[in-house]
C-alpha positions, 0 to 999 in steps of 0.5 A: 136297223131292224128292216133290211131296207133301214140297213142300206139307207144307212149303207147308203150315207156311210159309203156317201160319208166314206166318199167325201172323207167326211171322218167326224161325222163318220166317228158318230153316224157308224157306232150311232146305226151299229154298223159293222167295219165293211169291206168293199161296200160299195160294191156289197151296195151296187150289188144290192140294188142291182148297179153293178157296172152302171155307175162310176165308183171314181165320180160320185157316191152310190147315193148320187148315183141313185139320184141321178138314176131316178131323175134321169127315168123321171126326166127332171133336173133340179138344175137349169143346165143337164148334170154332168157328173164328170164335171165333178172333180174326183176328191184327188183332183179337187184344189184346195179341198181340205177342211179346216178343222176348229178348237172343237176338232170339226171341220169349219163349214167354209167354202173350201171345206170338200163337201160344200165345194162340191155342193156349189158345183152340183147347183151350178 
């Protein structure tokens, strides 16, 4: 990434990729954006962008976060109903939320596979 900027969206999706434990597709998007192994991104992510201690690290992904910040100084929802991230479940808590991987080795896109269950409850 030659812009800093460039380097933490990429930041940005690998702790949002870590925190769905979306592992095949971490297996590419890592070696393909030339990331070094990070300890304690997120919070390397928060400091960044000036979140720390305003978001929950245990409910979503900094990305969301960011999502849910903008919408809430923009005053709009793409829901009918106010999000509410505590709604979603921690990935501990989630039943039945482990995917199923094919011949291929990755994962079927089934609704019990972690990331489309947690897109069905966003747009809810």
């Amino acid at each position: 990434m030659e812009l800093p900027e460039g380097l933490l969206c990429a930041e940005l999706v690998k702790e949002f990729l870590e925190f769905y434990r979306m592992t095949y597709t971490l297996e590419i998007f890592v070696p393909e954006c030339n990331l070094p192994p990070e300890d304690k991104l997120r919070e390397k992510i928060e400091s960044k962008l000036g979140l720390k201690g305003k978001v929950d690290s245990q409910k979503m992904p900094v990305l969301m976060s960011v999502v849910q910040i903008i919408m809430q100084q923009n005053n709009q929802n793409f829901q009918s109903e106010p999000s509410q991230p505590s709604a979603i479940a921690p990935i501990e808590e989630q039943p039945g939320s482990k995917s199923q991987p094919t011949k291929g080795g990755a994962p079927k896109f089934a609704p019990d596979n972690l990331f489309m269950q947690r897109y069905l409850q966003i747009i809810k």
